[in-house]
RODO-2510 file (C-alpha; in nm, 4 decimals, decimal comma):
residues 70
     n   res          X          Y          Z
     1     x     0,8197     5,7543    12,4429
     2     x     1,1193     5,7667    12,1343
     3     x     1,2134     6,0727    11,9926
     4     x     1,0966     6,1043    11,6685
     5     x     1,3778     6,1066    11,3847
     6     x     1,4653     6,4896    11,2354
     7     x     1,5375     6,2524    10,8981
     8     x     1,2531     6,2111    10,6140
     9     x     1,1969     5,8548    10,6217
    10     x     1,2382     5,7335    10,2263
    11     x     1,0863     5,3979    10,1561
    12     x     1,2668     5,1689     9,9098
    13     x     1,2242     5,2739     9,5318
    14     x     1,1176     5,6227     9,6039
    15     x     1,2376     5,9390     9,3909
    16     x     1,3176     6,2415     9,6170
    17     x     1,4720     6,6185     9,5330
    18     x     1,7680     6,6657     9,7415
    19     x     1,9837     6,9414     9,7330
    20     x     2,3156     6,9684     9,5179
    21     x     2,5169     7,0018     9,8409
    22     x     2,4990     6,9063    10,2004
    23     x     2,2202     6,6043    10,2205
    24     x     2,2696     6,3801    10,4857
    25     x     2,1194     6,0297    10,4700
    26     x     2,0694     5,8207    10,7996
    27     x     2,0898     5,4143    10,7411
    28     x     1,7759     5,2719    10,9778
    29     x     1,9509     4,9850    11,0891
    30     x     2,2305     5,1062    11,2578
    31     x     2,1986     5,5290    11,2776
    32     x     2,5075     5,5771    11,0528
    33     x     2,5148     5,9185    10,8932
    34     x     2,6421     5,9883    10,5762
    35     x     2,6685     6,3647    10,4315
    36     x     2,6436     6,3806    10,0450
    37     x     2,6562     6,6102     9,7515
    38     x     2,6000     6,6159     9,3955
    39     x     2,6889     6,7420     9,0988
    40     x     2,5692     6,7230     8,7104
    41     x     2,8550     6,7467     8,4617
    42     x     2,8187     6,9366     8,1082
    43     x     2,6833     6,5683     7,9748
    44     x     2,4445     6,5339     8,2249
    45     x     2,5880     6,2271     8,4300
    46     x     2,5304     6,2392     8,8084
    47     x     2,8077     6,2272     9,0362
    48     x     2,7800     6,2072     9,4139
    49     x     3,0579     6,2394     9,6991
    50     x     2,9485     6,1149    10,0207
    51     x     3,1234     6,1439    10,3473
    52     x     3,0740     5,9725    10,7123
    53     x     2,9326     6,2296    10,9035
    54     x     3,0280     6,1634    11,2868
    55     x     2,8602     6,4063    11,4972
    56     x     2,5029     6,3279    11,3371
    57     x     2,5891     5,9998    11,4009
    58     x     2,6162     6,0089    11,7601
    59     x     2,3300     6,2484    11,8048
    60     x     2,1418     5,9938    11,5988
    61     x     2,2640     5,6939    11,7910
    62     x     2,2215     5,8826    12,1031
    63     x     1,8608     5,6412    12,1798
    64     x     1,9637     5,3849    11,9416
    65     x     1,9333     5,0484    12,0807
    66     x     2,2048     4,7843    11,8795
    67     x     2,0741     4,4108    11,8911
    68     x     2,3421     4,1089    11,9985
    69     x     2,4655     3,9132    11,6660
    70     x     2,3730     3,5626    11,6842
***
């Protein structure tokens, strides 16, 4: 039996509310965890910082199975 991911699962072209600070984002093929914040400026443009986070990373890799490269 896998352990079930603690991550919301977004499927490709979805809209989602995250919060201005602290959302982490997992990449499904390879576990990589990414913490990311956001910001909206007086004219309204969205900016987001994102940073490798490396301790959800190995907790997420921790029964993540790589396959060879051909």
């Amino acid at each position: 039996m896998t352990k079930r991911s603690a991550y919301y699962h977004v499927t490709d072209g979805e809209w989602i509310q995250v919060p201005k600070r602290g959302y982490k984002e997992q990449c499904c093929d390879c576990g990589l965890v990414h913490r990311l914040n956001f910001k909206v400026d007086e004219k309204g443009n969205i900016h987001i910082q994102t940073f490798r986070d490396p301790r959800a990373t190995n907790g997420a890799r921790k029964n993540f199975h790589f396959t060879k490269d051909n």
